[in-house]
Each structure stands twice: as C-alpha cells, then as structure tokens.
C-alpha positions in Angstrom: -23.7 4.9 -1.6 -20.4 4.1 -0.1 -17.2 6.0 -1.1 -13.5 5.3 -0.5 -10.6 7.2 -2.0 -8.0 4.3 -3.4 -4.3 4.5 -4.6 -4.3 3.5 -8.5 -1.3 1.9 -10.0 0.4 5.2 -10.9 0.7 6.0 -7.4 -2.3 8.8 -7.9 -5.4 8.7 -6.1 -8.7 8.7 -7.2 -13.0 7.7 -5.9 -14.2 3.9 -6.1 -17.5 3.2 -5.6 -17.8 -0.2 -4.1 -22.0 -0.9 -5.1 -20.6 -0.4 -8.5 -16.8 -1.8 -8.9 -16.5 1.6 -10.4 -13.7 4.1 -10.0 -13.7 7.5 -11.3 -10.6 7.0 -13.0 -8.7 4.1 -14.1 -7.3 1.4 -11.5 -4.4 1.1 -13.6 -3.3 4.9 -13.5 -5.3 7.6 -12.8 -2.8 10.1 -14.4 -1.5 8.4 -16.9 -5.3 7.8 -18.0 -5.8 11.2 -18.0 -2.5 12.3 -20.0 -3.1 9.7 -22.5 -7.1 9.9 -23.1 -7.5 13.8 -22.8 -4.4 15.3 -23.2 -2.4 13.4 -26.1 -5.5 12.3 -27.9 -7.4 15.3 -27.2 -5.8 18.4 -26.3 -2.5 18.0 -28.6 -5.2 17.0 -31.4 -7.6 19.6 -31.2 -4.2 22.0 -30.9 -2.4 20.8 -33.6 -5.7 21.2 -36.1 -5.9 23.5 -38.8 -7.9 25.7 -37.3 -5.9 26.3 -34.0 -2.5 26.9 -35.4 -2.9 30.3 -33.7 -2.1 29.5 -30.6 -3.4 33.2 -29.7 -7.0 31.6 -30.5 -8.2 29.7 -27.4 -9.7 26.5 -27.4 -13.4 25.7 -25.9 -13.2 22.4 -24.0 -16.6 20.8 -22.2 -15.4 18.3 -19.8 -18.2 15.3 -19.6 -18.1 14.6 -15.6 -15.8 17.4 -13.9 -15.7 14.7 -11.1 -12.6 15.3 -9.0 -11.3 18.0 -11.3 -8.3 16.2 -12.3 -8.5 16.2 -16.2 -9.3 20.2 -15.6 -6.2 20.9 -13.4 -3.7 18.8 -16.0 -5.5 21.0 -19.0 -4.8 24.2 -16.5 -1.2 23.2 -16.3 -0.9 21.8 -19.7 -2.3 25.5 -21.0 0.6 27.2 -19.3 3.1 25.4 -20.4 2.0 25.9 -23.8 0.6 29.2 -23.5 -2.3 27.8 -24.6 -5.5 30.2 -23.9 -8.6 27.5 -23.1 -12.0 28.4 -21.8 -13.1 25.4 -20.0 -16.6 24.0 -19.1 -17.1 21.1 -16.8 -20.5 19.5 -16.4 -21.3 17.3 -13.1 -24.6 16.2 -11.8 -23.3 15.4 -8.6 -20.3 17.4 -7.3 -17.6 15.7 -5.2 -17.5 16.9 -1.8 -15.0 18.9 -0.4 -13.9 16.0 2.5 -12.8 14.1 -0.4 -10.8 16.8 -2.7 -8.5 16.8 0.4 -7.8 13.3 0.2 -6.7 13.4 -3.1 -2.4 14.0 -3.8 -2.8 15.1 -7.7 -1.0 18.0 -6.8 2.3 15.6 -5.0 1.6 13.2 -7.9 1.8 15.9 -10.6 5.2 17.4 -8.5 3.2 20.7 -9.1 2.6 21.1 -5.5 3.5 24.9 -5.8 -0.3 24.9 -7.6 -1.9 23.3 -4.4 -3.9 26.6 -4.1 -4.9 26.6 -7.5 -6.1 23.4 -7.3 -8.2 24.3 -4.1 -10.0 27.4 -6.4 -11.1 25.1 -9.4 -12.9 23.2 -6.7 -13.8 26.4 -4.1 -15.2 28.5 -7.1 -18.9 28.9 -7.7 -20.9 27.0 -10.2 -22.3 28.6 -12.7 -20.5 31.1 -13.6 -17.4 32.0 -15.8 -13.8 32.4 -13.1 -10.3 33.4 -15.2 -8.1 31.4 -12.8 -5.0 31.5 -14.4 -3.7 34.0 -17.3 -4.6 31.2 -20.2 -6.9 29.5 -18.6 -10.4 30.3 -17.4 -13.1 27.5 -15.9 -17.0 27.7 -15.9 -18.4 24.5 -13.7 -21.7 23.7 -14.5 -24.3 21.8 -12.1 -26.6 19.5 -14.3 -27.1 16.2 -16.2 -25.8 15.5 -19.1 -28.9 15.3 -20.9 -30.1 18.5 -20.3 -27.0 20.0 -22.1 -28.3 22.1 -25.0 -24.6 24.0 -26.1 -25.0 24.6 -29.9 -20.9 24.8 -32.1 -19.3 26.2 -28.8 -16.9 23.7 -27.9 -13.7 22.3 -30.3 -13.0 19.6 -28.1 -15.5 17.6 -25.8 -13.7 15.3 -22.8 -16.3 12.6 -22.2 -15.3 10.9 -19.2 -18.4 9.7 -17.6 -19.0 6.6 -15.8 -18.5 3.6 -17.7 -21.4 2.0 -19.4 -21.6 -0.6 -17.6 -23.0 1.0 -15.0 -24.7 3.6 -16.5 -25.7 2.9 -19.6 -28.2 6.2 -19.9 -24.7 8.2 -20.6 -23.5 6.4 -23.6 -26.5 6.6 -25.9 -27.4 8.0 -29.3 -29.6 10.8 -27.9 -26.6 11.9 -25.2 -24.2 11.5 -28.5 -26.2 13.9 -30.8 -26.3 16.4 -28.2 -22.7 15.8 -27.7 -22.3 16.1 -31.5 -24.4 19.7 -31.5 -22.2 21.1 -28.7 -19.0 20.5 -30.8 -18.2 23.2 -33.7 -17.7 21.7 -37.2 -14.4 19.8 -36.9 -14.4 19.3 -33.7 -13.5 16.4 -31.4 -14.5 14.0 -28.8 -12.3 11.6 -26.9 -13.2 9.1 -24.5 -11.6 6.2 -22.7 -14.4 3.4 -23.7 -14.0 1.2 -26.9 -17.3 -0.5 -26.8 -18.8 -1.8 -29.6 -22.0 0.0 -29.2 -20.9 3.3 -27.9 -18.6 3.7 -31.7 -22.0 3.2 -33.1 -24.2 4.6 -31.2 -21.7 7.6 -32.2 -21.2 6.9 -35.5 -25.1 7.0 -35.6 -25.7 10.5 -35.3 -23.3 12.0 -37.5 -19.4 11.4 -36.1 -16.7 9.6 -37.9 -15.0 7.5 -35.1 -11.7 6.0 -34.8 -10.0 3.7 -32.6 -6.9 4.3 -31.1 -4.3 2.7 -28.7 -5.7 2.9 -25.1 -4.3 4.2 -21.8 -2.6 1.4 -19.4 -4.6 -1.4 -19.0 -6.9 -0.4 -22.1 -6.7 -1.9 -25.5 -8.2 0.9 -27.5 -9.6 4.2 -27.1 -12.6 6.4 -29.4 -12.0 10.0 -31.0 -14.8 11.3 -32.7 -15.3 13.9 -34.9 -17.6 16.2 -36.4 -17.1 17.3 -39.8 -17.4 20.0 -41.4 -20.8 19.9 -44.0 -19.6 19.5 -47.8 
C-alpha cells in the first residue's frame, strides 16, 4: 500500500495513505492534534486527578497505535518539563519504517531539535522490552494487535489513536473497548480524537462514562472516557 509523508496545516509532518484518504494524524495539524487530544485532555487530566497529586507517583500511559512516535516524544518532553515520572507503553501492529522516521521534522516543528537523538532512540530501541530513556520517562514498545491486548488495572491513562473508523472499523468496537476498559485502573481515562456516534456507545456499552469535549482544529468534538471506580 502506497505511503507518502505530507506537510499538515501546522507546518508538521506526518504518513497519508492514499488507498485510504487516511493520515496518521490530522490534516489540519498534526501537533496541535496531538497537544489538544492527548496532552490537554489527557495527560493534564489524568495529572491533575486525585490520585496523581503526587507528582513523585508516575503515571502508566498505553498509547493505542505508537505509529510515528509523535504523541510519545511530546509526552517525553511534556514529562520533563513537568517532572512528571511516566512509564509508557505503545502498541503497533505494524511499525513505521525507519526511511520514513527521517522524513519526519517533529523535532524542527517542536523547536526541540537539541532532542533529535532522543527522538532517534524511541524509534532505534527494541520492542519488547522496558528502556528508561530519559530521567522521568521510560518507554516499552510493544509489537501486536490491538485485540490481543490482555493488560489487567495497569494503565491510568489509555491514548487511543488508531486509524479512524472509517477505515477500520475492527478498532472501534465494543470487544476492543472492554479490553480497553480492563487495561485502565479504576478511574482511569481514555481520550481519543473520534466523536462518532457509535464509538461513545459502543464505549459507553461496556462500562465507561463518556463525555464529549471540544475537538482539535478541524474537529467539532472529541471523547474522554472513564472508568470508575466500583461503589
């Protein structure tokens, strides 16, 4: 299937898949997609919670398509400004190859070219297992489909950015959803860019109380989900 790296309206780059009209991150601003989606509605969220007031207790992410590693490197930078300790887990069934990583200017976009090599290790690393690649931040990739994910109350905040549904509908179903909803721990969240009717229910089905919230550029709304804590 044919690949071509494309300049989104932010000026950041990111993978469009012709066969599909599909991008791996918003046409309108791959960045500010990210920032708004994962890091304000997410991130800040899950931080801001009760439970993570500490901010010596580190927050367990799982990243829903690591893709081109773009919502892990903002988290990695976001987690030292704030000195924010995060373990970080990002699931992809097919890994972006290496030719393409170099194409891509998050690191000029960002203006945190001085983490160009760090950048080039969350991508360089070896899947599988756990790698501490900064002092707060440390990044397990994991190679395998999201249905096979069987994580039981490890993660306070799941990033699900997988292909619209759209195109692949098989990602945004109840069954993917409940095992979404077991990998969280009580209280925890899940934010994604989509606002379709049937992914808020399909979510909503298996135990999560959804909300809707303003949308990145070029996006109405948004969904957070969360799973609460049993009464």
């Amino acid at each position: 299937m044919k690949r071509e790296i494309i300049v989104t309206a932010d000026g950041s780059t990111t993978i469009h898949i012709p066969e599909w009209n599909e991008q791996y991150h918003s046409k309108h601003g791959a960045i500010q997609e990210a920032y708004h989606v994962f890091i304000k509605q997410g991130l800040q969220h899950a931080r801001h919670a009760e439970r993570n007031s500490n901010v010596d207790l580190p927050l367990s992410i799982l990243e829903i398509g690591f893709g081109t590693g773009l919502n892990t490197f903002i988290t990695l930078l976001e987690a030292e400004k704030l000195n924010q300790n995060i373990n970080y887990v990002g699931v992809e069934a097919y890994p972006v190859l290496g030719d393409e990583i170099s194409k891509l200017n998050y690191t000029k976009a960002l203006k945190a070219e001085n983490s160009d090599s760090v950048f080039k290790t969350i991508h360089d690393i070896t899947w599988e297992e756990k790698h501490q690649i900064t002092d707060t931040f440390s990044l397990t990739k994991r190679q395998q489909f999201f249905s096979e994910i069987e994580d039981q109350s490890c993660f306070d905040l799941i990033y699900f950015d997988a292909f619209g549904a759209r195109v692949q509908p098989d990602l945004w179903t109840e069954s993917i959803f409940k095992r979404m909803y077991e990998a969280l721990k009580p209280n925890g969240v899940l934010v994604t860019y989509s606002a379709k009717g049937s992914v808020r229910r399909a979510m909503q089905s298996v135990g999560f109380s959804v909300e809707k919230l303003p949308g990145p550029p070029g996006k109405r709304e948004m969904l957070r989900a969360t799973k609460h804590s049993a009464i």
